[in-house]
C-alpha positions in Angstrom: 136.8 43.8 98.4 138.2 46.8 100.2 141.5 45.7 98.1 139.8 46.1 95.2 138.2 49.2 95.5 141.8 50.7 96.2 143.4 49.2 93.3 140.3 51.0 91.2 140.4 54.5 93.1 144.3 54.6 92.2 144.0 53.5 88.4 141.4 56.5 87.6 143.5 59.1 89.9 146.5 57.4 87.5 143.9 58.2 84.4 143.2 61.5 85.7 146.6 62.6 85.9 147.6 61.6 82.3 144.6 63.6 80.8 145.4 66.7 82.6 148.8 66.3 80.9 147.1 65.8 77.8 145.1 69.6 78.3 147.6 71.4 79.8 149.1 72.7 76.6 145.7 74.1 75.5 145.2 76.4 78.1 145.6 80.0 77.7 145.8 83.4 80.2 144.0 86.0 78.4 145.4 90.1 79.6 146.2 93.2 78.3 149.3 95.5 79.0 148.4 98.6 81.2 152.2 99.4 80.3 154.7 98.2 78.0 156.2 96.7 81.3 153.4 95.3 82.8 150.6 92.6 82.2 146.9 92.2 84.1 145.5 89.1 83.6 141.9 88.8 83.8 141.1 85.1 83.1 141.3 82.4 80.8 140.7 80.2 77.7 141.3 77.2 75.8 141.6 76.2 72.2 138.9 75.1 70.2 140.8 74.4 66.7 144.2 73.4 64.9 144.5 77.9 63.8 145.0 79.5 66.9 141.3 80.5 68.0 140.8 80.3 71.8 137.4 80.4 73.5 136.7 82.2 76.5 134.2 84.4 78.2 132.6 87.6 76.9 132.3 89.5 80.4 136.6 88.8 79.9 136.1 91.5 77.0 133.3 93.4 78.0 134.7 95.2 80.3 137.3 96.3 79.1 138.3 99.9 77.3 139.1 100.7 74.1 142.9 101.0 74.9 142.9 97.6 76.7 141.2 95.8 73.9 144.0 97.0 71.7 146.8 95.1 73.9 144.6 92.3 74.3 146.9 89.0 74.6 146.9 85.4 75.8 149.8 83.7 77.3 150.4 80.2 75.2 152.4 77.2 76.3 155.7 77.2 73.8 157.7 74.7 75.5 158.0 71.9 77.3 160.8 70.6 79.0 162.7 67.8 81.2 161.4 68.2 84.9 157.9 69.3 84.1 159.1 72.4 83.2 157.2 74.7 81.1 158.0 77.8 79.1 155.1 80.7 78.0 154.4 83.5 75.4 152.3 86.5 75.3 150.6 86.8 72.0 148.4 89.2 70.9 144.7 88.3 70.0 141.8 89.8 68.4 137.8 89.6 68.8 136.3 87.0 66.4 133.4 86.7 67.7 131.0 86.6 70.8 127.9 86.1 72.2 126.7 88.1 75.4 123.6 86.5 76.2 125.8 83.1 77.0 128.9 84.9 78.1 131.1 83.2 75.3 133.6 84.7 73.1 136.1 83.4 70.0 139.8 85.0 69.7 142.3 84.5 67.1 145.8 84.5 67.9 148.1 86.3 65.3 150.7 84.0 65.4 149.9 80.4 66.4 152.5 78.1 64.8 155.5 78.3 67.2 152.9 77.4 69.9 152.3 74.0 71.5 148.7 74.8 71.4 146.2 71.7 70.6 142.6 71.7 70.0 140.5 70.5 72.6 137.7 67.4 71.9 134.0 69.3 72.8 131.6 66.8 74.1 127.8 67.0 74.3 126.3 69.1 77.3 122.7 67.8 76.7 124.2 64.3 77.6 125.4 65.6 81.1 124.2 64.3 84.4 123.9 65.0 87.6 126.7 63.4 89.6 128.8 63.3 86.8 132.9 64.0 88.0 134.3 67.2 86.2 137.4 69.2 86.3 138.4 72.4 85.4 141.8 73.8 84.6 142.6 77.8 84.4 145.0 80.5 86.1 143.5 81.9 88.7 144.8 84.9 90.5 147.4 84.8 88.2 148.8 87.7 88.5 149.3 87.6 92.0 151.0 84.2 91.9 153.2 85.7 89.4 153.7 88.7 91.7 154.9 86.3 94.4 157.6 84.7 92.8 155.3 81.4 91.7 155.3 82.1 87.9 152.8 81.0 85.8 150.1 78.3 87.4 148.0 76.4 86.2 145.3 75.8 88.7 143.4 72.1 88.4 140.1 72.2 90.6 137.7 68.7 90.3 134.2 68.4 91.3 130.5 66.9 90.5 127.6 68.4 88.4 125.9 69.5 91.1 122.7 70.9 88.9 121.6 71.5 85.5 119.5 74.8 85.0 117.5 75.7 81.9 116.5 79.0 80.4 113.1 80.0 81.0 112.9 82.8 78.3 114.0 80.5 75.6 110.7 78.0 74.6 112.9 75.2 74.2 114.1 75.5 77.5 117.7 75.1 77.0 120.1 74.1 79.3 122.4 77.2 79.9 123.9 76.3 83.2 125.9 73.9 84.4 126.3 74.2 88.4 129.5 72.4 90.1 130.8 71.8 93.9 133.4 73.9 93.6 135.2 77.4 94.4 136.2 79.4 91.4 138.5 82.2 91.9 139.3 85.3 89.8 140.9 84.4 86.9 139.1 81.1 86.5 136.1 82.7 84.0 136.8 81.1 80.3 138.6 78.2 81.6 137.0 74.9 80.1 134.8 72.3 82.1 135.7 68.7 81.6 134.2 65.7 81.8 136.6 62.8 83.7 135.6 60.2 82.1 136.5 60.9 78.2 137.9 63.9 78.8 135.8 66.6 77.0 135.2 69.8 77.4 131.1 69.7 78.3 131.0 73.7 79.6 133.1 77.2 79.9 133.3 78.1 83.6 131.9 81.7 84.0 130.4 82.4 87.4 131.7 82.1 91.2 129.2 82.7 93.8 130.7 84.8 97.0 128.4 86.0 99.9 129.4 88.8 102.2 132.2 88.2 104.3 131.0 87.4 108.1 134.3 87.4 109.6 135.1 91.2 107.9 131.9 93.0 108.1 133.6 96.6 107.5 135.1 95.6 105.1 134.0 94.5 101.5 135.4 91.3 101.2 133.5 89.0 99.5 134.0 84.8 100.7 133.6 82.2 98.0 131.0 79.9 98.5 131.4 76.5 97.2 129.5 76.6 94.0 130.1 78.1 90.5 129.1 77.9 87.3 129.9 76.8 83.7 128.1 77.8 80.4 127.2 74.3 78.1 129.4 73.6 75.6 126.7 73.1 73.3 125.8 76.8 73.6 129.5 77.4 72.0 129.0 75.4 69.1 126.9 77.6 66.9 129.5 80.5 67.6 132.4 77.8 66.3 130.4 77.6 63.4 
């Protein structure tokens, strides 16, 4: 039995592996240029249709000025070669459309075709459980990794549904969170959600819960705790529309 078991645990990790390969290409770094020679990068997205429109998080643009909006761009997957070797491409984007009261926002590349960029499948959020296994797949503190010499990195964290929440202004109580076991760092907001087993996205990560660092008290440092959370898919759908 105990044979078994391991034959089955190393067939889905086998699974697993081969659908992040399949979702890697569709992940985006969303910045802006402070300078012509520099780039901040304040989190990500992922694309949503076969024209170049990448969704993301709305707090991404929200807070940023006027200038910054203006050299708004996400960093594509252009290549990929032997050895696992990948090559990027800032592009810039513009605003389709967004909606602050879920945190969710549409961009539009300008120029899509030279990308390797492939529309992700969207599942059904209202069909999510509780214990279900999840991943999610964004560049986090990209910019630092970048800074150290580690280029661009994709970051894959997995998890569980850990809770379901639903919106108590909204009389049909709809389901506008989805809460995972998992740290999410900067970076990680717009990233998508996705369910293991067919490999949809079910949410768009948004939140990371920190509390107050005990080990630093002086200093503001904030520690993650190990929850965070993603907005339903389903909630994106009527903005797709």
């Amino acid at each position: 039995m105990m044979k078994k078991k391991n034959i089955i645990f190393l067939k889905n990790m086998s699974n697993l592996q081969e659908k992040i390969k399949e979702v890697r290409q569709s992940i985006a770094a969303i910045g802006f240029n402070p300078s012509p020679d520099k780039i901040t990068i304040t989190g990500s997205g992922f694309s949503v249709s076969d024209d170049g429109r990448i969704l993301s998080s709305a707090h991404l643009y929200n807070k940023l000025n006027a200038e910054q909006i203006k050299n708004l761009k996400a960093n594509v997957m252009i290549e990929r070669a032997a050895n696992n070797l990948e090559r990027y491409k800032w592009i810039p984007i513009k605003l389709i459309n967004k909606d602050d009261k879920n945190d969710i926002a549409l961009f539009q590349l300008e120029e899509y075709k030279d990308t390797l960029l492939r529309k992700l499948d969207l599942g059904d959020s209202e069909k999510v459980e509780v214990g279900q296994e999840v991943y999610f797949i964004g560049f986090p503190y990209a910019a630092q990794l970048i800074n150290d010499g580690l280029g661009i990195t994709l970051i894959v964290n997995r998890s569980i549904i850990s809770n379901i929440k639903r919106d108590g202004t909204d009389p049909n109580r709809k389901r506008n969170w989805l809460i995972v076991d998992a740290i999410s760092n900067p970076g990680n907001s717009g990233c998508p959600l996705i369910d293991i087993e067919t490999n949809k996205v079910i949410g768009v990560m948004t939140i990371a819960f920190r509390t107050k660092s005990q080990t630093v008290q002086n200093l503001d440092i904030r520690e993650p705790m190990h929850i965070a959370g993603a907005k339903p898919i389903n909630l994106a759908k009527e903005l797709l529309k």
